[in-house]
N, C-alpha and C positions, 0 to 999 in steps of 0.2 A: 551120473554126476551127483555129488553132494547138495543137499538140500543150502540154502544162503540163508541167512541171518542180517539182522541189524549188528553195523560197526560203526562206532568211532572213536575217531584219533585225536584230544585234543591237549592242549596246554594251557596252563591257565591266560594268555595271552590271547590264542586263536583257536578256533576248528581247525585240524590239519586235515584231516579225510571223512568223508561220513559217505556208505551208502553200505549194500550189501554183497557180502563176501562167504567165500567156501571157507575159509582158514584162516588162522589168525596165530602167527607164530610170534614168541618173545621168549624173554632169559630172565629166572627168578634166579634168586643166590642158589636154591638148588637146581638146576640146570633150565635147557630148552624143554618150550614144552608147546604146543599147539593145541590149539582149541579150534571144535568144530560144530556145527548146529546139535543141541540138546545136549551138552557136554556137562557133565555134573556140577551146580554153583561151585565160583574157583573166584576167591581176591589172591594174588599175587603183588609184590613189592618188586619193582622192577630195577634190573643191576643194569650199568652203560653195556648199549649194544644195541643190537638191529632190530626193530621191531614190526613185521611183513606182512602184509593183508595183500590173499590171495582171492582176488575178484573174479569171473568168469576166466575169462582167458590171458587175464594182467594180475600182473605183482607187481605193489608199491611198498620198498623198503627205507624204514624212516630211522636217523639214529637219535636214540634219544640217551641224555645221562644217568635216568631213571625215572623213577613212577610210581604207578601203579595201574593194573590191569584187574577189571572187576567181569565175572560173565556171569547169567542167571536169564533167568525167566521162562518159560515152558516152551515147548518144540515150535508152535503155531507163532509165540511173541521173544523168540530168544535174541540176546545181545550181547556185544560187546565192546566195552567201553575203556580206551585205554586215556590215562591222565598221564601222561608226560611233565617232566619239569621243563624241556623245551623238545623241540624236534624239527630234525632238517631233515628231507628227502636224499636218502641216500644218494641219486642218481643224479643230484644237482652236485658231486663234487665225488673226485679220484680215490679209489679205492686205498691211496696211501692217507691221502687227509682224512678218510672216514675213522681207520687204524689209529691214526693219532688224536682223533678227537673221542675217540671208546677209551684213549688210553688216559686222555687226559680226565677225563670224566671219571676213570677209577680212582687214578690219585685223590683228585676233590673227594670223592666219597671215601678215600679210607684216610685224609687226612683230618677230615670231620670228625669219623669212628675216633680218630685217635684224639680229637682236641675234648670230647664229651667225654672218654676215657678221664683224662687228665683230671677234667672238672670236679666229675665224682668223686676221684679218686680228694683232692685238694677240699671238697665241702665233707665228704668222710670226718677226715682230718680234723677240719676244723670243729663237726661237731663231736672228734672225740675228744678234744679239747675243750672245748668249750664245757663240756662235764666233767673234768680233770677240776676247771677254776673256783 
């Protein structure tokens, strides 16, 4: 059996989970990826999706809209610590409302990408004007 580690799950709001866990699964933009006791220091920026701490003989999967997952500290004191922007417990709710709440949670985040797009794009603008005057 895999060595356990310190985990938690939180939101700026609550603690959602804390004790010790064998694995610790989440979704960065470049794909899934797990993490396990002594796992080489790893920050990750979290995309909407599942994210599963696997305890002894239990898995608790939470959906969150994204985050951040940070892991470190040496084999004897290692951790991990995921910041959530919120998170519900997957198993509190139907594997169709889960689908639609990951789905919804992309749109938010790539309507965002696209309104700081714009910004830039529009303060650019204005300061190449602004040295045109």
């Amino acid at each position: 059996m895999a060595s356990s580690f310190s985990v938690s799950v939180v939101t700026p709001e609550e603690e959602i989970w804390t004790g010790r866990a064998e694995l610790v699964i989440a979704r960065s933009p470049e794909g899934e990826f797990g993490i396990m006791n002594a796992h080489v220091p790893f920050l990750a920026a979290l995309v909407p999706g599942l994210v599963t701490v696997v305890s002894g003989g239990s898995r608790s999967s939470y959906i969150v809209p994204g985050g951040f997952l940070e892991a470190s500290g040496s084999q004897d004191d290692y951790h991990v610590i995921v910041l959530a922007d919120d998170a519900d417990e997957a198993g509190d709710i139907d594997a169709g409302e889960a689908k639609r709440r990951i789905a919804e949670a992309q749109r938010a985040k790539e309507e965002d990408v696209e309104q700081r797009a714009e910004a830039g794009m529009r303060a650019a603008m204005a300061g190449t004007q602004l040295g045109r005057d």
